[in-house]
Backbone bond lengths (Angstrom), bond angles and torsions (degrees), N, CA, C in turn:
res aa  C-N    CA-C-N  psi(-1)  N-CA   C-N-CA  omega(-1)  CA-C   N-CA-C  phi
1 X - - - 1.453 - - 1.520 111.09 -
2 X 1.252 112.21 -40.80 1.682 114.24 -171.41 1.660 125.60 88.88
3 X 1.307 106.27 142.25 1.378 97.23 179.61 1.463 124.88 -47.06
4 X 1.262 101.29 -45.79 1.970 112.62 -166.82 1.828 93.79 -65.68
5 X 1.252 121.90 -7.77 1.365 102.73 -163.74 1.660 89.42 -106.91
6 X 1.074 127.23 -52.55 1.599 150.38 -175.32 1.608 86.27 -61.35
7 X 1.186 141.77 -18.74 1.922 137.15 174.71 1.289 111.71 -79.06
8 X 1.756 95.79 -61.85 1.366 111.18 177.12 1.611 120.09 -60.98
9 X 1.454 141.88 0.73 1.142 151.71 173.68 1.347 106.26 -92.10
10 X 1.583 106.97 -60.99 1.643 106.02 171.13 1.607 127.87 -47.95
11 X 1.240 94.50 -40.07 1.835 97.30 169.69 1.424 102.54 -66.94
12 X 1.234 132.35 -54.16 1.658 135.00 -141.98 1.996 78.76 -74.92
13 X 1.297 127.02 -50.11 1.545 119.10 164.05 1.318 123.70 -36.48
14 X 1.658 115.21 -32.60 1.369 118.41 -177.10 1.400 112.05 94.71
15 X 1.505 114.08 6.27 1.571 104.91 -175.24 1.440 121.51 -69.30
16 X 1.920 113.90 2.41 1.122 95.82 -178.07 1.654 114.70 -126.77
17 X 2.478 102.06 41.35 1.364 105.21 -174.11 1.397 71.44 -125.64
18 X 1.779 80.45 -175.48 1.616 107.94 -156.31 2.020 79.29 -85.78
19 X 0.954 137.24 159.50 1.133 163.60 119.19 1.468 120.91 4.18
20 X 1.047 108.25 -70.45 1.574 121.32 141.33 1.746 97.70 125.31
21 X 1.099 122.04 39.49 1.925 130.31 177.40 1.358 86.75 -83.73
22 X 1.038 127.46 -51.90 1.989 125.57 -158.79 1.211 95.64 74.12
23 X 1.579 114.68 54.20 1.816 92.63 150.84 1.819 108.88 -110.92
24 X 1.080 56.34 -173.88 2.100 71.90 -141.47 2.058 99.31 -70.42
25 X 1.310 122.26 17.96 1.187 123.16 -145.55 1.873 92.32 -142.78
26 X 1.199 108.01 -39.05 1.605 123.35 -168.82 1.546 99.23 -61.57
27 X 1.317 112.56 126.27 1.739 115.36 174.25 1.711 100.53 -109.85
28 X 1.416 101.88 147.22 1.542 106.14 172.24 1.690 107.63 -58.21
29 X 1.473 81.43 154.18 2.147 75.63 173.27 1.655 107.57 -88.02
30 X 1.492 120.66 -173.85 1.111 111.26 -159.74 1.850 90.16 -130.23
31 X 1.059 102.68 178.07 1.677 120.65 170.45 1.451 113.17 -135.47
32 X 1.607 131.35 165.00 1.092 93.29 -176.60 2.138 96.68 -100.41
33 X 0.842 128.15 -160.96 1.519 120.24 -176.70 1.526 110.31 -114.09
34 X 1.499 117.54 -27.12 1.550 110.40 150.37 1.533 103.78 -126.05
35 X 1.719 104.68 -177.18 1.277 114.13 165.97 1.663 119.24 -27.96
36 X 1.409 112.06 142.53 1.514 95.84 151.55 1.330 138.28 -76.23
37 X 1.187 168.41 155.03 1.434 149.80 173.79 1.246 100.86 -62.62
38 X 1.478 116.49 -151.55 1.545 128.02 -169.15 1.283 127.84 15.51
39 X 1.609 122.48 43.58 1.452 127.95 -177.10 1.217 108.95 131.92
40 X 1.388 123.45 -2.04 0.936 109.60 170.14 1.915 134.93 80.38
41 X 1.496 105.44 -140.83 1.522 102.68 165.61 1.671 122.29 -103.21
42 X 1.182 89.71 -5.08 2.036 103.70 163.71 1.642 104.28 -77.03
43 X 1.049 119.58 -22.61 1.919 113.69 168.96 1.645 99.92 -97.70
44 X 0.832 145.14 -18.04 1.406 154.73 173.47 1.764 115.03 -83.00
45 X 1.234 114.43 -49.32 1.463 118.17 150.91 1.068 127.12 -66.29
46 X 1.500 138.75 -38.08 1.118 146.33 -138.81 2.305 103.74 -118.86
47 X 1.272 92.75 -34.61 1.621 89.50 -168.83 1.704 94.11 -128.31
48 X 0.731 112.48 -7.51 1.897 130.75 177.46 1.878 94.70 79.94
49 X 1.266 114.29 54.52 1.651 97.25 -178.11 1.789 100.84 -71.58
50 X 1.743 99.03 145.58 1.542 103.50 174.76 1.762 107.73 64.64
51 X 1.030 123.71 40.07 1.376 128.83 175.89 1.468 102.48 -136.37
52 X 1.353 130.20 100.77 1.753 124.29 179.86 1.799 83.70 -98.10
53 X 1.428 84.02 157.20 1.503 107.74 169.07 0.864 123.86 -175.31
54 X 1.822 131.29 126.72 1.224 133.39 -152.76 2.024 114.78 -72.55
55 X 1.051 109.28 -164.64 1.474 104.97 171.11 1.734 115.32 -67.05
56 X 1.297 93.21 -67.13 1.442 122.82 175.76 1.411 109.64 -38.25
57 X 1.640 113.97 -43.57 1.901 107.66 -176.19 1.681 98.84 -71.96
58 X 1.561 130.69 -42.55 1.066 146.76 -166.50 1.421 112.26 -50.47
59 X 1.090 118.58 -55.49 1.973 155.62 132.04 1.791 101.81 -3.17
60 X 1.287 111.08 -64.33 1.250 128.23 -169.89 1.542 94.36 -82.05
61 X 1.030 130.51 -53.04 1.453 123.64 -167.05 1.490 100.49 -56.85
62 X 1.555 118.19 -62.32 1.349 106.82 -165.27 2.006 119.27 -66.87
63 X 1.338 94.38 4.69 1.897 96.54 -167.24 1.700 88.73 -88.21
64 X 1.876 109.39 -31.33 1.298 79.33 -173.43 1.328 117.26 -94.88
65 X 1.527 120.46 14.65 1.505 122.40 -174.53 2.057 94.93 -88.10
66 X 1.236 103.40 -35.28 1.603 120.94 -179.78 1.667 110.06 -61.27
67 X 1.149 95.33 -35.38 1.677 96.10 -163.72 1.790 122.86 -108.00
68 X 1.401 103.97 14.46 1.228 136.46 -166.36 1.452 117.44 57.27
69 X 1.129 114.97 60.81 1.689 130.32 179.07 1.872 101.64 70.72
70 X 1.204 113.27 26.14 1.651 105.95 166.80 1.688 115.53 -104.14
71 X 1.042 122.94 108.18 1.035 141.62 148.67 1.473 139.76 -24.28
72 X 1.391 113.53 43.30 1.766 122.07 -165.66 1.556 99.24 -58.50
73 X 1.508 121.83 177.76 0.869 161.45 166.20 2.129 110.72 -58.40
74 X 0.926 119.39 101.92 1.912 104.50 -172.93 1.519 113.47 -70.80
75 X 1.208 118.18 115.20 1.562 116.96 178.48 1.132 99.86 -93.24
């Protein structure tokens, strides 16, 4: 697949906005901007190396793997 394609998915997921609560404490998550070394994008796909992400984005990731890529609201 490639990094630029495996990046561009993670964003289009949103893993790298704030959540959207507006609290004053929540940091965007990050990506990394190239490969990682030591393996590359198979440790980057595979174990999320160089990928931070808060609770709340994590939250969101699994509702939309649960909900067939729909995106609810987080209660």
């Amino acid at each position: 697949m490639g990094f630029d394609t495996v990046s561009n998915h993670a964003r289009t997921l949103g893993l790298v906005e704030l959540a959207g609560y507006e609290k004053f404490q929540e940091q965007p998550g990050s990506m990394p901007t190239e490969p990682p070394t030591r393996g590359g994008l198979v440790r980057m796909s595979s174990i999320g190396e160089g990928i931070l992400l808060t609770p709340l984005q994590s939250g969101a990731l699994v509702s939309i793997i649960v909900n067939d890529g729909t995106l609810y609201d987080l209660q």
